[in-house]
N, C-alpha and C positions, 0 to 999 in steps of 0.2 A: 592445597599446600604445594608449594613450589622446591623441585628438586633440587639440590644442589649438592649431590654427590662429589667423591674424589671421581668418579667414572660411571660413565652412562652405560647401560645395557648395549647390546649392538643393537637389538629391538625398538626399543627406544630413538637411539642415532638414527636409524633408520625411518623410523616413523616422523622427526622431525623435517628431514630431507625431503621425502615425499607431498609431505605438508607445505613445505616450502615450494616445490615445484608448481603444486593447485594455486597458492599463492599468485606466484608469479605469472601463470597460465589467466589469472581470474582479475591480476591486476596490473595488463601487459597495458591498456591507456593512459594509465596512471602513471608510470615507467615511462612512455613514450614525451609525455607530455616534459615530463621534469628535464630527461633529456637535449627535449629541444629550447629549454630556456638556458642550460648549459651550453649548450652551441651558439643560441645567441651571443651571450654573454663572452663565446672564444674569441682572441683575436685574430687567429690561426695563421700565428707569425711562425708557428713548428708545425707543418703536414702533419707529421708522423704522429703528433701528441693529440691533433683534430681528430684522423683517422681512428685513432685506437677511444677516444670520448667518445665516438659516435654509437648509438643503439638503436637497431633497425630490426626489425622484425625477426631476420636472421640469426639475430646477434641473440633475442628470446629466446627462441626454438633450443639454441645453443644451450643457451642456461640448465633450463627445463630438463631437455637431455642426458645435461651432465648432471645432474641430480639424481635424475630416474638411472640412472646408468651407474651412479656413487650406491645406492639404494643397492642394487642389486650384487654388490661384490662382496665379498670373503670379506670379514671383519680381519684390519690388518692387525690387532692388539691381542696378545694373549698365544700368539704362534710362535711352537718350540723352532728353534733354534740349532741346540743343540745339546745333547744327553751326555755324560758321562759317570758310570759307578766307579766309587771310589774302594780302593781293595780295602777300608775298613768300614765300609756299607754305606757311607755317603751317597743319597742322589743327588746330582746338581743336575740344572736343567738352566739353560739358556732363553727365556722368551722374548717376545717383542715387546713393547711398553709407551704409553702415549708420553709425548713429552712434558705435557704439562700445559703452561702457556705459550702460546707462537702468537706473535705480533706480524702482524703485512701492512707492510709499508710500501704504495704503490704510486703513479701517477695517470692520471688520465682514465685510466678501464674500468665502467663502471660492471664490466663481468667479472671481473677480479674477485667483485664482493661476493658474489654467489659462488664460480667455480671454484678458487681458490678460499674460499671460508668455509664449501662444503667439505671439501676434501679434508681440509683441516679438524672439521669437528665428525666426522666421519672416522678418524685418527685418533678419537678419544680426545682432544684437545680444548680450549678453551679458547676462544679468541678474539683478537684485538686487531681490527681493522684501522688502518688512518690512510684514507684514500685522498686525494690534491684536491686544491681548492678549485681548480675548473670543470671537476664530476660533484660537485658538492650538492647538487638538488637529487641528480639520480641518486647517490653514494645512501644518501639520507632517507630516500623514499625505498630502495632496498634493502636496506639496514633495518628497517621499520616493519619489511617482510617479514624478517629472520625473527625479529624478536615476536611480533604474531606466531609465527611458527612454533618457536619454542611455548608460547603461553600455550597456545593450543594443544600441547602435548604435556601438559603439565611441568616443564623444566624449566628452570630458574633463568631468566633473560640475561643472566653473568655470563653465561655461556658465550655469548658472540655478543660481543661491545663493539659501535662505533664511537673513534676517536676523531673529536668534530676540533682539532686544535690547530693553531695555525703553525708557522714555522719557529716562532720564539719556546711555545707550548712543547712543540713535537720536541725539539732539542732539551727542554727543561726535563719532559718525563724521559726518555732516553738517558740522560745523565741521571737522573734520580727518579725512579719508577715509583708508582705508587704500590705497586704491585711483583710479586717474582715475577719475574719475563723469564722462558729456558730458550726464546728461541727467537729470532728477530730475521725476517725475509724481505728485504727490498726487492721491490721490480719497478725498476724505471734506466735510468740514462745514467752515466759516468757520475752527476754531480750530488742524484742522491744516494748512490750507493758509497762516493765518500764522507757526504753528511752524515750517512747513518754507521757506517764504521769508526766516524772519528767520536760521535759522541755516545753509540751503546757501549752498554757496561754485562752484555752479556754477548754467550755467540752469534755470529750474522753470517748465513749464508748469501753469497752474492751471487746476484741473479741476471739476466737480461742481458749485458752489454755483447754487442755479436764483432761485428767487422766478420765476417765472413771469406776464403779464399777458393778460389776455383783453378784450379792447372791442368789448362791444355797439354797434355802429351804430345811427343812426337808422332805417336801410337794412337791417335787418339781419333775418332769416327765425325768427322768433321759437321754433318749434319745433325748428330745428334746432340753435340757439345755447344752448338746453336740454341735449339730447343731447349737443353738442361739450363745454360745463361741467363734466357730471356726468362723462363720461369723462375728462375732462383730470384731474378734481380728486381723483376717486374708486378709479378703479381699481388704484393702485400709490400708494399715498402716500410710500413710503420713496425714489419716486424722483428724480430732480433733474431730469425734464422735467415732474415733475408740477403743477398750476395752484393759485396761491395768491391772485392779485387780479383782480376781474373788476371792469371799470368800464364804466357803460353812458351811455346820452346820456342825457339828460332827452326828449330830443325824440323816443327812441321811443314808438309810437303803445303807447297802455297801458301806460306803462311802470311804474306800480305793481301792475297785473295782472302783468304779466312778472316783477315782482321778489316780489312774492308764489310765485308757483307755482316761482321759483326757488330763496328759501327753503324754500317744504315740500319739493321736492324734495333738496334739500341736507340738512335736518335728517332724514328720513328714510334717508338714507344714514351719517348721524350725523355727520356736520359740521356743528362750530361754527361760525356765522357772526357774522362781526365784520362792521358797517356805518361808514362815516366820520359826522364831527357829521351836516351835509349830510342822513343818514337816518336821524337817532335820535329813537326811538321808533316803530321798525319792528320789529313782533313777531316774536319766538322771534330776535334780536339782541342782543350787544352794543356796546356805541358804542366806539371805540378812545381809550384816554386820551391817544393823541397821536399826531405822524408817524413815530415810530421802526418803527411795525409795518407801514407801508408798503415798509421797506425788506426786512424779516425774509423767511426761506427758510424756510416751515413743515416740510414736511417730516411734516407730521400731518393728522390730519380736524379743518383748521383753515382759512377760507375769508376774505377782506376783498372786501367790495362798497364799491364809492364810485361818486359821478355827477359826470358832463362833460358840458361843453355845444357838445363841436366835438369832431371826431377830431382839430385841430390840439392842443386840450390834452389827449387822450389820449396824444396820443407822447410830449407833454414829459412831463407826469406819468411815463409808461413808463421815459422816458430819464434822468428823475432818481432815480427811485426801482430800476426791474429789475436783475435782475441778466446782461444781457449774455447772457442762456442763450437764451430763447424768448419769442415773444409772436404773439398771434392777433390778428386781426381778423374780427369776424363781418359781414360785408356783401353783400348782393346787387347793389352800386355796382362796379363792375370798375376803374374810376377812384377813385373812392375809396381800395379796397381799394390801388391801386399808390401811392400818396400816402401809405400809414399804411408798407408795406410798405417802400418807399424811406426813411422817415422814420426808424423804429423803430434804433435802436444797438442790434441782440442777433444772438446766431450765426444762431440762425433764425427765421424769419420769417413767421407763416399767414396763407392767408384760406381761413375757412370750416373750420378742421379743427385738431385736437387738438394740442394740445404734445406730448402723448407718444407723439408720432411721431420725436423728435428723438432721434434712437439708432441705432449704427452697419450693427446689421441693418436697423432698415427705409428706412435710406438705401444699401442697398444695396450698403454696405460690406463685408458678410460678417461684420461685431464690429465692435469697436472697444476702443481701449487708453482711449479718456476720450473726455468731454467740452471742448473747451476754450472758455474763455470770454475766452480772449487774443486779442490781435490777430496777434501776430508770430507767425511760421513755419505753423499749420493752425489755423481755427477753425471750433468747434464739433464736430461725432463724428469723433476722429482712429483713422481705419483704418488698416489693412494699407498702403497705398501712403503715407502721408502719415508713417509714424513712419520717414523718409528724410531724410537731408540731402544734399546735392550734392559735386560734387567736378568739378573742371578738368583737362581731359587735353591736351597739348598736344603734338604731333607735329611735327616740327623734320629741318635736315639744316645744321645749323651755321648759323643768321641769329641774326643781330647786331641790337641795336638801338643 
């Protein structure tokens, strides 16, 4: 007989997780194959959407990992919060509480389904997968994991549902659910996180969209502000902690030597670089035809340089234009560096070191179910303890008010 409790044991949670990782360990050919009938089938007119489809051996280990690694942490449900006696004997106690159902709506990753659906049912949760129609063989043959998994632990395969619908489908149950939805998590690009805004009829934390900034100080360690660049910009570009604007002072010392060696560096890696007017007709550049692409999330080996003449108008520039994900500051001024850092409006916040650092393992999270770039309930990498909402207990012997 198949469980279908309001909430699973952590025991249990746990057992399923583990179960899933042998899964996946025992049917990584399987996985691999579906994959690559999925890449066939890209036309991979979006880098960015190719890169993040792709599953490689790598990308397994990962899984697995994050599983074994979910397995092993603090059940985040049922943690006090907060205590107060009431001076007519009242206990209230403050705990944590699974939300219920969360829906992930994602495009392209087919890790998604595992990292982010473990964490979620790890959270006591219920969930409803709807991954894009270009991971749909992997999305299906992973899906098909979880619910083995679940069988195999005796728990009701309601538990984690794939949603096999297409876009007329996805909008219909969004507008009229068949089911309570408490929670709704996009991760993809500008266009589905307005889709899913404009048609849920419940909360939606938004997730992913980056645009990224980096500002060179005056103050700032010229060789190493190189390094920090090329990493931010170069290494993952499909990602959303990845660096799209770097703007430097005018008043660093050689700063046309610095934005030279910057450039070869960056076209060498194959990034286009776009400069503001400000530094047009600076070689191996284009000039931008206007402020639109200051706001833009590349998402490719696509780079915008512009120059400031204060770290006070770096922030605002930052603050009008970023997108709320991440932003650096390069400085050897420790006062300085707390003035951009207090200043800047984004989840996180550098000095001296990479955006794409901003990710739920290496803040030590163990994964992470998104990024958020809201302000209300968890922002920025929402882990394992964070996809909680609360709940009020209140302990009585007949008081009146």
């Amino acid at each position: 007989m198949k469980m279908m409790e309001n909430t699973l044991s952590i025991d249990i949670r746990n057992k399923v997780l583990l179960k899933m990782a042998a899964l996946l360990s025992a049917n990584q050919d399987q996985i691999l194959s579906a994959n690559r009938q999925d890449l066939e089938s890209y036309d991979r007119h979006d880098l960015a959407m190719y890169d993040r489809l792709k599953v490689d051996q790598e990308k397994i280990d990962g899984m697995i990992l994050s599983l074994e690694q979910l397995a092993e942490q603090q059940d985040p449900v049922g943690i006090e919060r907060f205590h107060f006696t009431h001076e007519n004997g009242l206990e209230i106690f403050n705990k944590t509480a699974s939300f219920g159902t969360v829906m992930i709506i994602y495009e392209s990753r087919p890790d998604v389904t595992v990292e982010a659906g473990g964490i979620a049912f790890k959270s006591g949760n219920r969930i409803l997968l709807k991954g894009g129609k270009e991971a749909l063989r992997s999305n299906l043959t992973i899906a098909d994991l979880w619910q083995r998994a679940l069988e195999a632990c005796g728990v009701s395969r309601k538990w984690i549902t794939y949603l096999n619908y297409n876009r007329e489908e996805t909008q219909a149950f969004l507008m009229n659910p068949s089911q309570k939805i408490d929670l709704i998590i996009p991760r993809g690009g500008e266009k589905l996180i307005r889709f899913v805004k404009t048609y849920a009829t419940c909360p939606v934390v938004v997730s992913g969209r980056g645009n990224n900034f980096l500002y060179v100080s005056s103050k700032a360690a010229v060789e190493k502000s190189l390094e920090v660049i090329i990493n931010a910009k170069t290494t993952k570009i499909s990602a959303c902690n990845a660096l799209d604007k770097v703007l430097i002072n005018k008043d660093l010392p050689d700063s046309e030597g610095f934005l030279t060696s910057l450039i070869e560096e960056l076209t060498s890696h194959n990034v286009a670089v776009y400069v503001a007017q400000e530094l047009a007709g600076t070689d191996q550049t284009e000039v931008i035809p206007n402020d639109d692409m200051w706001r833009e999330e590349f998402l490719d080996y696509k780079i915008l340089i512009g120059m400031v003449s204060s770290t006070g108008e770096a922030v605002q520039k930052i603050n009008t234009f970023g997108g709320g994900h991440s932003a650096t500051i390069m400085t050897e001024d420790n006062h300085e560096a707390e003035i951009f850092l207090n200043g800047v409006d984004a989840a996180a916040v550098y000095h001296n070191a990479s955006t794409r650092f901003t990710d739920g393992f290496q803040f030590g999270l163990g994964g992470e179910l998104a990024i958020s770039t809201d302000k209300l309930h968890q922002r920025g990498p929402i882990g394992l303890k964070h996809l909680v909402t609360n709940k009020w207990y209140v302990y009585g012997n007949g008081q009146i008010r």
